[in-house]
C-alpha positions as CSV (number, residue, x, y, z in Angstrom):
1,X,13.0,-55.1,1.1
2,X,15.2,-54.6,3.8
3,X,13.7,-51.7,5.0
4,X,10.0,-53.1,4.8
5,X,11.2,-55.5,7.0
6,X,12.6,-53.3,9.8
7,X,9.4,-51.4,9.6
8,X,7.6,-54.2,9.8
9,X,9.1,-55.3,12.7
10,X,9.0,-51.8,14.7
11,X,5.4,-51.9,13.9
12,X,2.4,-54.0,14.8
13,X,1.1,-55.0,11.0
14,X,-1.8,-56.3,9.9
15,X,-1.0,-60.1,8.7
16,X,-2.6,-61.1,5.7
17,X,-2.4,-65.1,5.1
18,X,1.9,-65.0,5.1
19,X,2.4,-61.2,4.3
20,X,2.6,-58.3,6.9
21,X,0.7,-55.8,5.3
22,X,2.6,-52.2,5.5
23,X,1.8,-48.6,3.8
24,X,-1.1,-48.0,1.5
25,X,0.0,-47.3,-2.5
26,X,-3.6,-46.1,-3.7
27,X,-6.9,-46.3,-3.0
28,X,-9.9,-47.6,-5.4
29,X,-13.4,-47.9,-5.5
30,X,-13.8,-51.1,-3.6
31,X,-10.4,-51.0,-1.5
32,X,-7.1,-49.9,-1.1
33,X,-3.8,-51.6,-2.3
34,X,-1.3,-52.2,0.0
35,X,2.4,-53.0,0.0
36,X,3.6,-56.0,1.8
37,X,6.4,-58.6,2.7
38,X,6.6,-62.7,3.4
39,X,9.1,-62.3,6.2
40,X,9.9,-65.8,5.3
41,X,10.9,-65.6,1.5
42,X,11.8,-61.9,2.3
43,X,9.7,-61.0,-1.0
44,X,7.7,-57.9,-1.0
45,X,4.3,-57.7,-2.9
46,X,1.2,-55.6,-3.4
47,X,-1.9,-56.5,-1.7
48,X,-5.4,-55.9,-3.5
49,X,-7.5,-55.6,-0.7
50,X,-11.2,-55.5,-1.8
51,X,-14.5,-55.0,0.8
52,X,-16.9,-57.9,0.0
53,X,-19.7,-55.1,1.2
54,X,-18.8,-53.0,-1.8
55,X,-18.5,-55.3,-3.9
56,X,-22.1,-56.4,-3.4
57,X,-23.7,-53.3,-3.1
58,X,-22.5,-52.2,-6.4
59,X,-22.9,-55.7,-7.8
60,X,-19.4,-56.4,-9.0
61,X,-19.0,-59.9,-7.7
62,X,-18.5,-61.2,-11.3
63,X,-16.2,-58.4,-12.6
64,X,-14.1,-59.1,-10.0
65,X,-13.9,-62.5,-10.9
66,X,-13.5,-61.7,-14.9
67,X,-10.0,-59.7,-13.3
68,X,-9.0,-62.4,-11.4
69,X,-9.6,-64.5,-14.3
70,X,-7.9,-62.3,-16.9
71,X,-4.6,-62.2,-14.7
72,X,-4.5,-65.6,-14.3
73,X,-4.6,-66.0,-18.1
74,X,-2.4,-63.0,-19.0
75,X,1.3,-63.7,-17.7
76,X,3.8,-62.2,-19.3
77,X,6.9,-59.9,-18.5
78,X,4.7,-57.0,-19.3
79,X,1.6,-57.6,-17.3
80,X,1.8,-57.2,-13.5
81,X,1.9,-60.9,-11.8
82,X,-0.8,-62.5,-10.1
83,X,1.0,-64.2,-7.5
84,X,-2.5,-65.8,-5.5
85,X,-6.0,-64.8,-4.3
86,X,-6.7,-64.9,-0.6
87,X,-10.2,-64.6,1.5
88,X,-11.4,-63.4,4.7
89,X,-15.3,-63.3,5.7
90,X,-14.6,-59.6,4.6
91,X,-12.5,-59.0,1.7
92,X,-11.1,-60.5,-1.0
93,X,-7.2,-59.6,-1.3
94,X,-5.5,-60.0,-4.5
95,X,-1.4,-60.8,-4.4
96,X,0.5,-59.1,-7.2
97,X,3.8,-58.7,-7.8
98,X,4.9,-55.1,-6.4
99,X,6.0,-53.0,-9.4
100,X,8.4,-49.9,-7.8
101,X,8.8,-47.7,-10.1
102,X,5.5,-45.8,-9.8
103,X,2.9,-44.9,-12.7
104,X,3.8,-43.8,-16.1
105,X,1.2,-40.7,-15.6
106,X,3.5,-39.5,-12.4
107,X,6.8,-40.4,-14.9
108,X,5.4,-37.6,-17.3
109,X,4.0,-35.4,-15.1
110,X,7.0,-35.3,-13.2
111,X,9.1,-35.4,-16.5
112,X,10.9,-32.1,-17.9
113,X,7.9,-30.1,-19.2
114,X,5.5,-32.7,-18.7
115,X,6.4,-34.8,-21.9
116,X,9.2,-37.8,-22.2
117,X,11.5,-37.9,-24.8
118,X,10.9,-39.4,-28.1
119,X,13.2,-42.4,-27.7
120,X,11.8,-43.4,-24.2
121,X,8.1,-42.4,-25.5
122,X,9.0,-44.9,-27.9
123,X,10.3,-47.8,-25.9
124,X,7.4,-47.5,-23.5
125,X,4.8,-47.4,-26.5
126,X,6.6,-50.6,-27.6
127,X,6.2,-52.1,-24.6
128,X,2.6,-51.3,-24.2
129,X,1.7,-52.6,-27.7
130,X,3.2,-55.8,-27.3
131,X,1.9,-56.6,-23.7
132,X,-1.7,-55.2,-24.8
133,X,-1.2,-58.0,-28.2
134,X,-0.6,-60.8,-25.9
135,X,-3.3,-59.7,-23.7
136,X,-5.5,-60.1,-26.6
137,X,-3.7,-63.1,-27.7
138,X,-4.6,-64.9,-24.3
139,X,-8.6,-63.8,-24.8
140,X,-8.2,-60.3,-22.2
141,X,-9.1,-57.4,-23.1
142,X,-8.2,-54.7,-20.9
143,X,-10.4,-52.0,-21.4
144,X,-9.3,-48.8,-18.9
145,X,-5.9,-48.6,-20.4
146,X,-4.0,-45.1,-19.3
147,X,-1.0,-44.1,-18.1
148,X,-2.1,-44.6,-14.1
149,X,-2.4,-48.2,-15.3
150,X,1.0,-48.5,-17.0
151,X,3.7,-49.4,-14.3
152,X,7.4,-49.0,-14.5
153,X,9.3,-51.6,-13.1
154,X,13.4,-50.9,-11.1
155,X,14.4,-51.6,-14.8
156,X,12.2,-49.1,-16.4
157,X,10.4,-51.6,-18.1
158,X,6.1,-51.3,-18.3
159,X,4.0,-53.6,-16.3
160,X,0.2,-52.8,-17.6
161,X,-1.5,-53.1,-14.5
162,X,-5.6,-52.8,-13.0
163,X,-7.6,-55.0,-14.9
164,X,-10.8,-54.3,-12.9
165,X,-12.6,-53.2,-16.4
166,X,-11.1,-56.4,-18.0
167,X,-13.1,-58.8,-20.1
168,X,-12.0,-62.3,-21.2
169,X,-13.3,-63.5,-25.2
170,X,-13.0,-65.4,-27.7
171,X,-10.6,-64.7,-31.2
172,X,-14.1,-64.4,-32.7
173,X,-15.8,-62.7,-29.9
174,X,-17.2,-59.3,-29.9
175,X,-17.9,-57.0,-27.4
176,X,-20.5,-55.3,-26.9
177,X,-20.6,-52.9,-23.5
178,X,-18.6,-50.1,-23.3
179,X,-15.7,-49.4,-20.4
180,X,-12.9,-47.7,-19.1
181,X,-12.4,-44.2,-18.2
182,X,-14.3,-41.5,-20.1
Protein backbone atom coordinates (compact mmCIF):
# COMPACT_ATOMS: atom_id res chain seq x y z
CA UNK A 1 0.00 0.00 0.00
CA UNK A 2 2.76 2.06 0.72
CA UNK A 3 4.02 2.10 -2.62
CA UNK A 4 0.62 2.87 -4.29
CA UNK A 5 0.62 5.73 -2.32
CA UNK A 6 4.03 7.25 -3.37
CA UNK A 7 3.00 6.57 -6.92
CA UNK A 8 0.01 8.06 -6.38
CA UNK A 9 1.42 11.02 -5.18
CA UNK A 10 4.31 11.36 -8.00
CA UNK A 11 1.49 11.10 -10.38
CA UNK A 12 -1.53 13.08 -11.44
CA UNK A 13 -4.37 10.16 -10.89
CA UNK A 14 -7.62 9.93 -11.90
CA UNK A 15 -9.90 10.43 -8.55
CA UNK A 16 -12.79 8.21 -8.48
CA UNK A 17 -15.41 9.32 -5.48
CA UNK A 18 -12.40 8.91 -2.48
CA UNK A 19 -9.94 6.50 -4.44
CA UNK A 20 -7.00 7.66 -6.72
CA UNK A 21 -7.28 5.31 -9.41
CA UNK A 22 -3.64 3.86 -10.42
CA UNK A 23 -2.55 0.92 -12.96
CA UNK A 24 -4.95 -1.16 -14.93
CA UNK A 25 -5.20 -5.11 -13.78
CA UNK A 26 -7.33 -6.31 -16.88
CA UNK A 27 -9.41 -5.30 -19.29
CA UNK A 28 -13.18 -6.63 -20.15
CA UNK A 29 -15.77 -6.26 -22.49
CA UNK A 30 -17.46 -3.20 -21.05
CA UNK A 31 -14.30 -1.69 -19.15
CA UNK A 32 -11.19 -2.05 -17.51
CA UNK A 33 -10.44 -2.75 -13.71
CA UNK A 34 -8.34 -0.75 -12.02
CA UNK A 35 -6.32 -0.78 -8.88
CA UNK A 36 -6.74 2.02 -6.41
CA UNK A 37 -6.15 3.56 -2.90
CA UNK A 38 -8.37 5.88 -0.25
CA UNK A 39 -5.45 8.05 0.74
CA UNK A 40 -7.37 8.53 3.83
CA UNK A 41 -8.04 4.96 5.22
CA UNK A 42 -4.73 4.02 3.31
CA UNK A 43 -6.78 0.95 1.86
CA UNK A 44 -6.14 -0.18 -1.58
CA UNK A 45 -9.04 -1.68 -3.76
CA UNK A 46 -10.03 -2.59 -7.26
CA UNK A 47 -12.05 -0.42 -9.32
CA UNK A 48 -14.66 -1.95 -11.84
CA UNK A 49 -14.88 0.67 -14.18
CA UNK A 50 -17.81 0.05 -16.70
CA UNK A 51 -18.74 2.48 -19.98
CA UNK A 52 -22.53 3.15 -19.66
CA UNK A 53 -22.23 3.43 -23.77
CA UNK A 54 -21.30 -0.25 -23.88
CA UNK A 55 -23.44 -1.26 -21.68
CA UNK A 56 -26.37 0.00 -23.65
CA UNK A 57 -25.42 -0.83 -26.93
CA UNK A 58 -25.02 -4.44 -26.06
CA UNK A 59 -28.11 -4.19 -23.79
CA UNK A 60 -26.61 -5.32 -20.49
CA UNK A 61 -28.05 -2.69 -18.23
CA UNK A 62 -29.82 -5.56 -16.20
CA UNK A 63 -26.92 -8.07 -16.12
CA UNK A 64 -25.06 -5.63 -14.70
CA UNK A 65 -27.38 -5.10 -12.12
CA UNK A 66 -28.11 -9.06 -11.51
CA UNK A 67 -23.82 -8.82 -10.60
CA UNK A 68 -24.15 -6.12 -8.52
CA UNK A 69 -26.99 -7.74 -6.95
CA UNK A 70 -25.39 -11.19 -6.60
CA UNK A 71 -22.31 -9.55 -4.72
CA UNK A 72 -24.24 -7.78 -2.53
CA UNK A 73 -25.97 -11.09 -1.51
CA UNK A 74 -22.87 -13.33 -1.72
CA UNK A 75 -20.34 -12.28 1.22
CA UNK A 76 -18.24 -14.53 2.31
CA UNK A 77 -14.37 -15.09 2.95
CA UNK A 78 -14.36 -16.85 -0.41
CA UNK A 79 -16.07 -14.41 -2.66
CA UNK A 80 -14.32 -11.21 -3.62
CA UNK A 81 -15.92 -8.15 -1.48
CA UNK A 82 -18.19 -5.66 -2.84
CA UNK A 83 -17.10 -2.78 -0.91
CA UNK A 84 -19.76 0.07 -2.92
CA UNK A 85 -21.09 1.11 -6.33
CA UNK A 86 -20.28 4.55 -7.56
CA UNK A 87 -21.70 6.63 -10.71
CA UNK A 88 -20.62 9.14 -13.13
CA UNK A 89 -22.79 10.39 -16.17
CA UNK A 90 -20.39 7.88 -17.87
CA UNK A 91 -19.63 4.70 -16.11
CA UNK A 92 -20.62 2.78 -13.51
CA UNK A 93 -17.49 1.77 -11.30
CA UNK A 94 -17.70 -1.19 -9.04
CA UNK A 95 -15.39 -1.13 -5.55
CA UNK A 96 -14.13 -4.60 -4.72
CA UNK A 97 -11.84 -5.62 -2.42
CA UNK A 98 -8.29 -5.97 -4.25
CA UNK A 99 -7.28 -9.63 -4.22
CA UNK A 100 -3.07 -9.67 -4.78
CA UNK A 101 -2.23 -12.69 -5.46
CA UNK A 102 -3.19 -12.95 -9.10
CA UNK A 103 -5.40 -15.65 -10.98
CA UNK A 104 -5.37 -19.29 -10.33
CA UNK A 105 -4.98 -19.81 -14.41
CA UNK A 106 -1.47 -17.62 -14.10
CA UNK A 107 -0.69 -19.94 -10.60
CA UNK A 108 -0.75 -23.08 -12.91
CA UNK A 109 0.47 -21.90 -15.89
CA UNK A 110 3.30 -20.51 -14.16
CA UNK A 111 3.42 -23.66 -11.87
CA UNK A 112 6.22 -26.45 -12.45
CA UNK A 113 5.04 -28.11 -15.60
CA UNK A 114 1.93 -26.39 -15.76
CA UNK A 115 -0.04 -28.47 -13.05
CA UNK A 116 -0.12 -27.86 -9.00
CA UNK A 117 0.42 -30.38 -6.64
CA UNK A 118 -2.15 -32.64 -5.44
CA UNK A 119 -2.29 -31.30 -1.87
CA UNK A 120 -2.65 -27.56 -3.02
CA UNK A 121 -4.97 -28.79 -6.09
CA UNK A 122 -6.83 -30.03 -3.31
CA UNK A 123 -7.09 -27.14 -0.92
CA UNK A 124 -7.97 -24.81 -3.75
CA UNK A 125 -10.80 -27.35 -5.02
CA UNK A 126 -11.94 -27.14 -1.40
CA UNK A 127 -12.09 -23.74 -1.34
CA UNK A 128 -13.94 -23.42 -4.56
CA UNK A 129 -16.65 -25.88 -3.61
CA UNK A 130 -17.45 -24.42 -0.50
CA UNK A 131 -17.56 -20.65 -1.74
CA UNK A 132 -19.52 -21.94 -5.02
CA UNK A 133 -22.20 -23.87 -2.09
CA UNK A 134 -22.74 -20.65 -0.32
CA UNK A 135 -23.10 -18.81 -3.45
CA UNK A 136 -25.87 -21.18 -4.19
CA UNK A 137 -26.96 -21.06 -0.69
CA UNK A 138 -27.47 -17.14 -0.86
CA UNK A 139 -29.68 -17.70 -4.40
CA UNK A 140 -26.25 -16.79 -6.95
CA UNK A 141 -25.37 -18.71 -9.34
CA UNK A 142 -22.23 -17.93 -10.92
CA UNK A 143 -22.19 -19.28 -14.10
CA UNK A 144 -18.42 -18.46 -15.98
CA UNK A 145 -16.57 -20.23 -13.29
CA UNK A 146 -12.71 -20.87 -14.44
CA UNK A 147 -9.61 -20.49 -13.16
CA UNK A 148 -9.18 -16.54 -14.57
CA UNK A 149 -12.09 -16.14 -12.17
CA UNK A 150 -10.56 -17.83 -9.10
CA UNK A 151 -8.31 -15.30 -7.19
CA UNK A 152 -5.61 -16.00 -4.66
CA UNK A 153 -5.42 -13.87 -1.90
CA UNK A 154 -1.51 -12.74 0.21
CA UNK A 155 -2.61 -15.98 2.18
CA UNK A 156 -3.17 -18.24 -0.75
CA UNK A 157 -6.60 -18.56 -0.05
CA UNK A 158 -9.35 -18.43 -3.30
CA UNK A 159 -11.55 -15.46 -3.74
CA UNK A 160 -14.08 -16.50 -6.73
CA UNK A 161 -14.34 -13.42 -8.47
CA UNK A 162 -16.38 -11.84 -12.00
CA UNK A 163 -19.75 -12.40 -11.61
CA UNK A 164 -20.79 -10.55 -14.75
CA UNK A 165 -22.64 -14.00 -16.03
CA UNK A 166 -24.24 -14.34 -12.54
CA UNK A 167 -27.93 -15.02 -11.95
CA UNK A 168 -29.71 -14.65 -8.69
CA UNK A 169 -32.82 -17.69 -7.90
CA UNK A 170 -34.73 -19.21 -5.92
CA UNK A 171 -33.95 -22.87 -3.87
CA UNK A 172 -36.70 -23.99 -6.31
CA UNK A 173 -35.75 -22.00 -9.19
CA UNK A 174 -34.57 -23.23 -12.52
CA UNK A 175 -32.66 -21.91 -15.08
CA UNK A 176 -33.14 -21.86 -18.11
CA UNK A 177 -30.44 -19.74 -20.50
CA UNK A 178 -27.28 -20.96 -20.95
CA UNK A 179 -23.79 -18.84 -19.93
CA UNK A 180 -20.31 -18.66 -19.24
CA UNK A 181 -17.41 -19.39 -21.35
CA UNK A 182 -17.63 -22.09 -24.11
Amino acid sequence: IDAMAERAQRSAMVRVGKYDVGPALGEGTFGSVFEAYDPVSREAVAIKALDKRRVRQQAMDAQIMTEIAAMRQAKQALVVSLLEVLASPTHIYIVLELVPGGTLFRRVVESKDGRLDEATARRYFGQLVTGVAYCHECGVCHRDLKPENVLLDAQDRIKISDFGLAALCGADAALHTSGGTP
